[in-house]
C-alpha positions as CSV (number, residue, x, y, z in Angstrom):
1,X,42.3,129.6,34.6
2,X,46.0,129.3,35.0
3,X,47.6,126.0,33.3
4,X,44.5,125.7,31.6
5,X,45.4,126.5,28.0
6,X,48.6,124.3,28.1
7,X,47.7,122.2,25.1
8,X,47.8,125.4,23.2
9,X,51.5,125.9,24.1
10,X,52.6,121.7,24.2
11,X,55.6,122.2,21.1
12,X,58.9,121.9,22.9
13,X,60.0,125.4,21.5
14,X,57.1,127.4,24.0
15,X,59.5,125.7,27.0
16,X,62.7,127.4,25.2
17,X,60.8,130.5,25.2
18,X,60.3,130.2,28.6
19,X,63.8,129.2,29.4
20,X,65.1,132.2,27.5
21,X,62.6,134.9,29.0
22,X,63.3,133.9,32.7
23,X,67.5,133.9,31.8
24,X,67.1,137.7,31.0
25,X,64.4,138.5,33.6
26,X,61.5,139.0,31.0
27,X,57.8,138.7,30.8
28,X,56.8,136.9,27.6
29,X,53.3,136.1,25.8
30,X,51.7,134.1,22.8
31,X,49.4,136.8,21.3
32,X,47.1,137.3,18.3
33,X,46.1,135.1,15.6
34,X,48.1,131.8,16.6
35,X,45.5,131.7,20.1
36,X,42.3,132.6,18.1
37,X,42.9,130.1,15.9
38,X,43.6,127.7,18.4
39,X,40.7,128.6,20.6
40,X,38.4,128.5,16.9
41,X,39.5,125.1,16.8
42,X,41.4,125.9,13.4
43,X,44.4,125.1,11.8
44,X,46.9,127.4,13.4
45,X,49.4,129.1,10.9
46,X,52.8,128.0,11.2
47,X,53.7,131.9,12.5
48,X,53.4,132.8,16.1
49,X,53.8,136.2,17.3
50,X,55.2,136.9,20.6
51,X,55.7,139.7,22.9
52,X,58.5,140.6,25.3
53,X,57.6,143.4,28.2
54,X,61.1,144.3,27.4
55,X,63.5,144.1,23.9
56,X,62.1,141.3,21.6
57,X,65.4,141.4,19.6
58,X,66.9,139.8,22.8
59,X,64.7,137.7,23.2
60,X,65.2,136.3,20.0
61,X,68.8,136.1,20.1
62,X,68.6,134.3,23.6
63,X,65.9,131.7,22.1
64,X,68.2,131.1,19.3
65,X,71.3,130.5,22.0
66,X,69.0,127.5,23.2
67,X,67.6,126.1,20.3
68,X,69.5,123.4,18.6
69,X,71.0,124.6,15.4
70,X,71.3,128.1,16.8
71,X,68.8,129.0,14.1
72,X,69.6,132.7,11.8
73,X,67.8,135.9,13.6
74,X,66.5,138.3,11.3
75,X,66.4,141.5,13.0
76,X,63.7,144.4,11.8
77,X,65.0,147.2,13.5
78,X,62.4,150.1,11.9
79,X,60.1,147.8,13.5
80,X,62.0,146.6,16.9
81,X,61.2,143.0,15.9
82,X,63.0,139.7,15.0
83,X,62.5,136.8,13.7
84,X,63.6,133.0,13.6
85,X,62.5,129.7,12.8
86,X,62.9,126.6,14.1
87,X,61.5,123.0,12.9
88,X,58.5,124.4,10.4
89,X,57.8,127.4,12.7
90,X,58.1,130.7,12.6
91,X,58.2,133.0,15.2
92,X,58.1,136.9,15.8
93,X,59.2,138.7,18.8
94,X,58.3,142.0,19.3
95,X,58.8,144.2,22.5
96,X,55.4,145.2,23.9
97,X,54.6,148.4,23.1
98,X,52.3,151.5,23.3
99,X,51.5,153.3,20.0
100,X,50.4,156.9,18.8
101,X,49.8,158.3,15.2
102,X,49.1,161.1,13.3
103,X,46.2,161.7,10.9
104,X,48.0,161.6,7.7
105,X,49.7,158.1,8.2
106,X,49.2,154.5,9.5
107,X,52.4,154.5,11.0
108,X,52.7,154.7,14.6
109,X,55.2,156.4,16.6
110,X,56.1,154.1,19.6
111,X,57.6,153.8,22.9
112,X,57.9,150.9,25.6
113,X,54.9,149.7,27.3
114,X,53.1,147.1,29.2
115,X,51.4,143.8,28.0
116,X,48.0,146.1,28.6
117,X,49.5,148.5,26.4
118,X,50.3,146.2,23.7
119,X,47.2,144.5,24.0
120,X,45.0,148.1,23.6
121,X,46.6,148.6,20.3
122,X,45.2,145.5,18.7
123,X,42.9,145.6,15.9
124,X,40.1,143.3,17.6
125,X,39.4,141.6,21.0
126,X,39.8,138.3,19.3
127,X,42.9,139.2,18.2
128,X,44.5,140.3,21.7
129,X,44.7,137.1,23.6
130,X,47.5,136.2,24.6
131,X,48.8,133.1,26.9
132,X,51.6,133.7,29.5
133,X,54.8,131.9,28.9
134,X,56.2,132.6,32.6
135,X,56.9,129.1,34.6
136,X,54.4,130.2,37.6
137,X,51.4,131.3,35.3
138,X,52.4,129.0,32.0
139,X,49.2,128.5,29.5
140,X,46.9,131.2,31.5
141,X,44.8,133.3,29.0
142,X,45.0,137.2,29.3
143,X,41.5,138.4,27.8
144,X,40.9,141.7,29.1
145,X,38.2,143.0,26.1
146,X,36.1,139.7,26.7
147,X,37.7,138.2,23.7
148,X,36.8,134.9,24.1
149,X,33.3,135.7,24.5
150,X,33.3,137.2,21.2
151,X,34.5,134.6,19.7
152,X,32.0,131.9,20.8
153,X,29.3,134.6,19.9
154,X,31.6,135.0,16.9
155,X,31.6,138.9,16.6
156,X,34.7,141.4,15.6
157,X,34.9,144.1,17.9
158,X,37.5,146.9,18.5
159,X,39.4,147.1,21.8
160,X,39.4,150.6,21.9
161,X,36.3,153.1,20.1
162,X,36.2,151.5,16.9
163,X,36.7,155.6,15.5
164,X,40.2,155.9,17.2
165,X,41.6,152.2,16.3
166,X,40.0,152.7,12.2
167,X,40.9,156.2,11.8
168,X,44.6,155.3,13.6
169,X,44.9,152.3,11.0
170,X,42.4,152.2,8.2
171,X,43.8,149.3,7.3
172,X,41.7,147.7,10.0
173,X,38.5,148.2,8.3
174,X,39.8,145.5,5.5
175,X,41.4,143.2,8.3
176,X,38.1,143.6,10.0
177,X,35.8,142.5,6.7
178,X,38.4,140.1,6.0
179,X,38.2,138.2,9.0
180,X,34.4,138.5,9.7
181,X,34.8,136.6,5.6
182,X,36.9,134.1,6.4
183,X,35.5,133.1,10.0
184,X,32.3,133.8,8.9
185,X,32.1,136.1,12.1
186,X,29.6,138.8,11.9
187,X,31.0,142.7,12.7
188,X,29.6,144.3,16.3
189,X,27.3,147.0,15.0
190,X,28.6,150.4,15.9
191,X,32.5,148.9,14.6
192,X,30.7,148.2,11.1
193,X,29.2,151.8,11.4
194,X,32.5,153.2,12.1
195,X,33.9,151.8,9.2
196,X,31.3,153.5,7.1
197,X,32.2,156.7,8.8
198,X,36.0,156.2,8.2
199,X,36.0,154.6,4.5
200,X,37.7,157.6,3.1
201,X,40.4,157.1,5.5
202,X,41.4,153.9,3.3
203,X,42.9,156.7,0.9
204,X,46.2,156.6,2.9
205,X,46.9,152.8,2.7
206,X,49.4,151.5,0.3
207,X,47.3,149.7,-2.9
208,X,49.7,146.7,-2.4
209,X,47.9,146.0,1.3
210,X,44.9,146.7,0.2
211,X,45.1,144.1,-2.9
212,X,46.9,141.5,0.1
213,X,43.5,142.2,2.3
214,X,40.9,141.8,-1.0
215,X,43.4,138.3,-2.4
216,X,42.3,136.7,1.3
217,X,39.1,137.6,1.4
218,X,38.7,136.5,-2.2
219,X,40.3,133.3,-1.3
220,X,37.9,132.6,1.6
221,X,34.8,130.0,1.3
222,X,32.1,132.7,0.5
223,X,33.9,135.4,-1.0
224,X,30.4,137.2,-1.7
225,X,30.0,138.2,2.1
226,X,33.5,140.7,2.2
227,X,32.3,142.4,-1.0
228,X,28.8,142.6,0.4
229,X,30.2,144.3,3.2
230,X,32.7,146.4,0.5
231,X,29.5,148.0,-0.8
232,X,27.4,148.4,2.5
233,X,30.6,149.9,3.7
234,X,31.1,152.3,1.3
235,X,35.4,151.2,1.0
236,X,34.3,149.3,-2.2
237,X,34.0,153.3,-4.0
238,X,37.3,153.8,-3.1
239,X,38.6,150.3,-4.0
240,X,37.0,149.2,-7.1
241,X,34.5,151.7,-8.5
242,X,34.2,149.3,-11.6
243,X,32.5,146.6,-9.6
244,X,30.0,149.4,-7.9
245,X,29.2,150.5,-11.5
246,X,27.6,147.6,-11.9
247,X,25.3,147.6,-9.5
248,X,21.5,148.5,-10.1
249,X,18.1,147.6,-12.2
250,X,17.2,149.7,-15.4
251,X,13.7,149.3,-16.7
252,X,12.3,150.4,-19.8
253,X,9.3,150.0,-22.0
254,X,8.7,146.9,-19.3
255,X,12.5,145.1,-19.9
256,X,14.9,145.0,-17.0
257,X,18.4,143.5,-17.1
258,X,19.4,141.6,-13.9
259,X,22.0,143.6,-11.5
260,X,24.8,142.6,-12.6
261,X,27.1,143.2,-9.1
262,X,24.9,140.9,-7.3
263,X,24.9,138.3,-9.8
264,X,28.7,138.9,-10.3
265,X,29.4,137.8,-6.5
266,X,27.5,134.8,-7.0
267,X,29.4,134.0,-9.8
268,X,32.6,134.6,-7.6
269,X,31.0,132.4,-4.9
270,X,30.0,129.5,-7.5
271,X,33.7,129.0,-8.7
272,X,34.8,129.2,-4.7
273,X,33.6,125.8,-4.3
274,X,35.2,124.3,-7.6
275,X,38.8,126.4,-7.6
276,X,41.4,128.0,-4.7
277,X,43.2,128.8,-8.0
278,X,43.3,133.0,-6.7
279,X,43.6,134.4,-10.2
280,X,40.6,132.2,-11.7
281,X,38.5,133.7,-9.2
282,X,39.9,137.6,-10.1
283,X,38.8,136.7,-13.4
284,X,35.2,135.8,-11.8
285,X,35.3,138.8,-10.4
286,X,35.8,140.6,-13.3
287,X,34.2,138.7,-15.7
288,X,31.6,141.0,-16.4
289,X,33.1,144.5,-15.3
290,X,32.7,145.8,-19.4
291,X,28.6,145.8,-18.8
292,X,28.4,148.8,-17.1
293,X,30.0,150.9,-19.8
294,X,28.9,148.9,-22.9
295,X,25.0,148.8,-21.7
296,X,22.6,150.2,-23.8
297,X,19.1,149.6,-24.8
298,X,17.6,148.8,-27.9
299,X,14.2,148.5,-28.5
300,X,14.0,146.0,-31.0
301,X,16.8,143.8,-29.0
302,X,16.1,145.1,-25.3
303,X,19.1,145.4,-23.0
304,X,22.8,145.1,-24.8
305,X,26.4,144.9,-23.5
306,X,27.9,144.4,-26.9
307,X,31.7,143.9,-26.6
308,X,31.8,144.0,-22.8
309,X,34.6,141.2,-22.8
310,X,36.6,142.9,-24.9
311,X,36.0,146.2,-23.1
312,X,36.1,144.0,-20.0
313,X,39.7,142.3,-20.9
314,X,41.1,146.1,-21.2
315,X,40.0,147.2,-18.1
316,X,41.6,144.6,-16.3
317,X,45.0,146.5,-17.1
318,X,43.8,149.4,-16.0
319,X,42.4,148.0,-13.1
320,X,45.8,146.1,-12.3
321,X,47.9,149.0,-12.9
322,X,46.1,151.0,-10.7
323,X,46.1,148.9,-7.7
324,X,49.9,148.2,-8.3
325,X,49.4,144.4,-8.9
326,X,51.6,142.1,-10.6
327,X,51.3,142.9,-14.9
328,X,53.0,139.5,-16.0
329,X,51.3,136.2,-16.8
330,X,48.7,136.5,-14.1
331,X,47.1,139.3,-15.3
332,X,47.0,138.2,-19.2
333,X,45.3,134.9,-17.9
334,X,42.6,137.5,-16.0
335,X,42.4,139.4,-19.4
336,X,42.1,136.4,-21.5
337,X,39.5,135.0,-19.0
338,X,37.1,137.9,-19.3
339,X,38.0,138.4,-23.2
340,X,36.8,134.8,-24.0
341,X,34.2,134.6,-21.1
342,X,31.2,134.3,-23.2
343,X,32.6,131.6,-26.3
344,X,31.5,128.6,-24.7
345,X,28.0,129.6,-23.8
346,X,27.8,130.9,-27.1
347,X,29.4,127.2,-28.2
348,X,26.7,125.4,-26.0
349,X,23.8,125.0,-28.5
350,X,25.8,124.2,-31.5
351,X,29.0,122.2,-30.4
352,X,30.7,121.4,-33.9
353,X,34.1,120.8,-34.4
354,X,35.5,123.6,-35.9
355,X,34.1,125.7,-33.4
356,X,35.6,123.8,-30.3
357,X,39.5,123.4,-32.5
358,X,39.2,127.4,-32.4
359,X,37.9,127.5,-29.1
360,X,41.4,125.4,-27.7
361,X,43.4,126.8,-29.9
362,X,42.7,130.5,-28.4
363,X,42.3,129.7,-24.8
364,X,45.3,127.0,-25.1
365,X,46.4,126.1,-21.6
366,X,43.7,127.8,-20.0
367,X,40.3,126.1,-21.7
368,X,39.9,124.2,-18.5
369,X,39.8,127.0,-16.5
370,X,37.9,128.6,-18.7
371,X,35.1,125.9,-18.9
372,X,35.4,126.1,-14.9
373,X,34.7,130.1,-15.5
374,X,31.5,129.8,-17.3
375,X,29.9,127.2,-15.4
376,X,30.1,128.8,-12.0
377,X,28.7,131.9,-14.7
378,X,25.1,129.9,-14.3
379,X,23.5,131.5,-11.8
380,X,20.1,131.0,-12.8
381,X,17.3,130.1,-9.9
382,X,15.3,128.2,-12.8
383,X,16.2,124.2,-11.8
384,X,15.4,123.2,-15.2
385,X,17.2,125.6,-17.4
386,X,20.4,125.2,-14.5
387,X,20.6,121.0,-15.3
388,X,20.0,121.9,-19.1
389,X,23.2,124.7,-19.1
390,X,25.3,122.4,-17.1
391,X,24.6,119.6,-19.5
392,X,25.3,121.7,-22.3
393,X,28.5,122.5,-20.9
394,X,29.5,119.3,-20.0
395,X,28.6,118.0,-23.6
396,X,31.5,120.9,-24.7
397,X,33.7,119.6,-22.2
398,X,33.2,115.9,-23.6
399,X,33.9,117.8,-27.4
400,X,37.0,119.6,-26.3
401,X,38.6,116.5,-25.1
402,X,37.4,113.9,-28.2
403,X,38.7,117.0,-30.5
404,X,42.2,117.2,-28.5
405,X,42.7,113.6,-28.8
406,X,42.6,113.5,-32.5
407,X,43.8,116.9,-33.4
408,X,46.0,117.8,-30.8
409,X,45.3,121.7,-30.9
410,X,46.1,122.6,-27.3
411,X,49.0,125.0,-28.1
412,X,49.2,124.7,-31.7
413,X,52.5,125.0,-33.7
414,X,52.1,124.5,-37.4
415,X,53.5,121.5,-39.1
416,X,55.5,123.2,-41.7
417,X,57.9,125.5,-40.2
418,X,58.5,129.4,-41.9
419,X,62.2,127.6,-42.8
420,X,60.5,124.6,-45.0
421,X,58.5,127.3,-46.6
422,X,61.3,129.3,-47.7
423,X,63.5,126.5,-48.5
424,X,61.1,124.9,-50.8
425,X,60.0,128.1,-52.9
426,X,63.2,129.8,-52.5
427,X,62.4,133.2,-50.5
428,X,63.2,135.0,-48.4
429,X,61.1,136.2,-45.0
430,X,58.3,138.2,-46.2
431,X,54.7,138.5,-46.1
432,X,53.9,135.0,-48.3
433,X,55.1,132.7,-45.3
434,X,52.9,134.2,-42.7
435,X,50.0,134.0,-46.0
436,X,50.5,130.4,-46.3
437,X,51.4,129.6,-42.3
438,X,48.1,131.2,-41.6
439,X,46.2,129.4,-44.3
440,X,47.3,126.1,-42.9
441,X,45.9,127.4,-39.4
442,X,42.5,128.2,-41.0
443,X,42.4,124.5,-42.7
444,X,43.5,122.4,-39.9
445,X,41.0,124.9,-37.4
446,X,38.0,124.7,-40.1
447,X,38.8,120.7,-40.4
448,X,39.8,121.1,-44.1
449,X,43.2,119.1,-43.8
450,X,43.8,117.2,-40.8
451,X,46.7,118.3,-38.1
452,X,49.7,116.5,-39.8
453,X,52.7,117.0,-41.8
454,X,52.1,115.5,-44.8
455,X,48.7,117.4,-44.9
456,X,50.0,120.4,-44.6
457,X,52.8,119.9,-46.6
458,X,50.6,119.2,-49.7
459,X,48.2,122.4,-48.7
460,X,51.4,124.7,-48.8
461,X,52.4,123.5,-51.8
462,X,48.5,124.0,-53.1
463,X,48.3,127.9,-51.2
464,X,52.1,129.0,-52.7
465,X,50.6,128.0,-56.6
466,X,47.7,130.5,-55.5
467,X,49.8,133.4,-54.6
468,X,52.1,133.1,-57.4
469,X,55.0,131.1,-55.7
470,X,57.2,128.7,-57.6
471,X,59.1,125.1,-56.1
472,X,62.6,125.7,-55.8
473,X,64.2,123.1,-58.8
474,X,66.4,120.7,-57.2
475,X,68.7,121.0,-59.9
């Protein structure tokens, strides 16, 4: 097999490697995901990890002696790695190393070891390939867990017994979902009931590489399969007990609702294949998380989820916070998402004008997205009611934009400025200019006065008679 994955290795900088390992008498590899990826036949990431059987940190600082440039080393030492790049790529040494840990921490303790020794602590067979960079053996693959077979069968397996290598890094059981998602691989049996064993163990990860684990799997091509596997695995309790909730059939007196988890990953599957926009598809996610605490039955209306948006839009906070993700503009465009979630189907039979100026003037920026949002929401099997919601939707879309060209509500300011209004009746601030800069809103929204100046000039002078307000004299 030796020379035989050369292609793999062709960029000029593999040759530096090789230059640099031999100058301090080194064994040197390509490992993990940039020879899966290769040997998949995907486009490799422009970061390639590589392992010295001896200091990586040299090694880095000898490749950067030959490269051209003598590119910066960044030097982890906590971790004994370094990294450079060099023309688009980037590249991690690391010494090879053998690793032990204790029961109350993913973090290893480690000490020097062989290429085997490196390779056993990999998370998954596919993952511990590696091709030799030596001169006498450059390009041969090192596969000694059959990797190569399992990825042509396209399975995730462990190295090791799956309980050791989940229970020594839970974090695993997410990489090992995650991957089976985005490769569409499908996980070996007694690793995916290992996982199910160990899900508890997830307890001791940090939330912020959990949340980095769930954003990939969310951003692959069929997000549905890693939450699938979530649930069936029991980590989704631990992770998001809001989506779990929602799981489940209730019948009674003969009226059902539908299960609201399953049709919630369709949903997130749906806008998959229209968006890669990450935070439009968190807001699929949780589009309808406010059901399972707002349902209730009625028996004159059958099943309710009455506010659920607005219940919904709050629980995205809490949800945020607690998983220690970002609580800036990305999260108020997930809150917004699920708050307004349901206005255009509710818009969809009667699409008048009024309705859609209020419909841009609250989702502003976002009423794309939002439009985006409810169609992949139409998850119905029925062929005939699908084609007659998508062309209710498209006949909103075609509203929104004939509405934004001739009023121009996207982002409304109001014509006449809180300074004009106290100029002209000669106050100061108080509670009549937001009275009259709100009743201009309402008119222009309702279609009363159109979205000018000279309109809503004329109105405020009209609304400041009402309330008692006098023009300034100019004399």
């Amino acid at each position: 097999m030796s020379g035989a994955y050369k292609n793999a290795i062709s960029d000029p900088v593999f040759r530096v490697i090789t230059q640099a390992a031999s100058n301090l008498d080194l064994e040197c590899y390509v490992i993990g995901g940039y020879v899966r990826d290769y040997l998949l036949d995907r486009k490799s990431a422009k970061d390639i990890d590589i392992v010295a059987v001896g200091s990586g940190i040299d090694l880095a600082n000898e490749v950067s002696a030959l490269l051209p440039g003598k590119p910066k080393v960044v030097i982890f030492k906590t971790y004994g790695t370094a990294m450079l790049k060099s023309a688009g790529i980037e590249l991690e040494f690391v010494g090879a190393r053998k690793e032990s840990y204790s029961e109350d921490s993913r973090k290893p303790s480690v000490e020097n070891g062989t290429l085997e020794d490196d390779q056993n602590r990999r998370d998954f067979t596919i993952n511990a390939l590696a091709l030799s960079l030596q001169e006498e053996s450059f390009g041969k693959l090192l596969d000694p867990f059959n990797g190569l077979n399992d990825l042509q069968k396209k399975i995730i397996r462990t190295p090791l017994d799956p309980d050791i290598t989940y229970s020594d890094d839970p974090l695993r059981m997410l990489r090992a979902i995650r991957f089976a998602t985005q490769l569409d691989f499908t996980i070996e049996a007694d690793s995916l009931e290992s996982i199910t064993r160990n899900a508890d163990r997830i307890k001791i990860i940090s939330k912020e590489r959990i949340i980095d684990e769930v954003n990939k799997i969310l951003l692959s091509d069929k997000p549905s399969k890693g939450f699938a596997l979530l649930r069936k695995t029991g980590l989704l309790n631990h992770i998001f007990p809001e989506l779990l909730a929602l799981q489940g059939i209730e019948e009674v007196e003969g009226q059902r609702h539908k299960d609201n988890f399953w049709h919630t990953l369709e949903v997130v599957d749906n806008i998959a294949e229209a968006t890669d926009n990450l935070w439009l598809r968190w807001a699929a996610l949780l589009h309808d998380i406010g059901k399972a605490p707002t349902k209730r039955f009625d028996k004159k209306l059958g099943w309710t989820f009455h506010g659920h948006e607005f219940v919904g839009s709050k629980m995205v906070y809490k949800l945020f916070k607690r998983m220690k993700m970002p609580l800036n503009e990305h999260m108020k465009f997930v809150q917004k998402m699920v708050l307004m979630s349901s206005r255009p189907i509710v818009l969809a039979s009667e699409v008048t004008d009024s309705a859609i100026r209020r419909l841009v003037f609250d989702a502003g920026d976002y009423v794309d997205d939002l439009m985006t949002l409810c169609e992949a929401d139409i998850t119905t099997k029925n062929p005939k009611r699908f084609k007659k919601y998508h062309q209710n939707f498209q006949r909103v879309r075609d509203k929104i934009l004939e509405v934004e060209e001739r009023d121009h509500i996207r982002n409304f300011q109001p014509p006449v400025s809180g300074e004009e209004i106290m100029k002209t009746f000669d106050i100061q601030p108080s509670r009549e200019i937001g009275i009259i800069k709100d009743a201009i809103k309402e008119a222009i929204l309702e279609g009363e006065i159109p979205n000018e100046y000279e309109a809503a000039k004329q109105y405020m002078l009209k609304k400041g008679k009402e309330i008692g307000l006098k023009v300034k004299s100019e004399g």
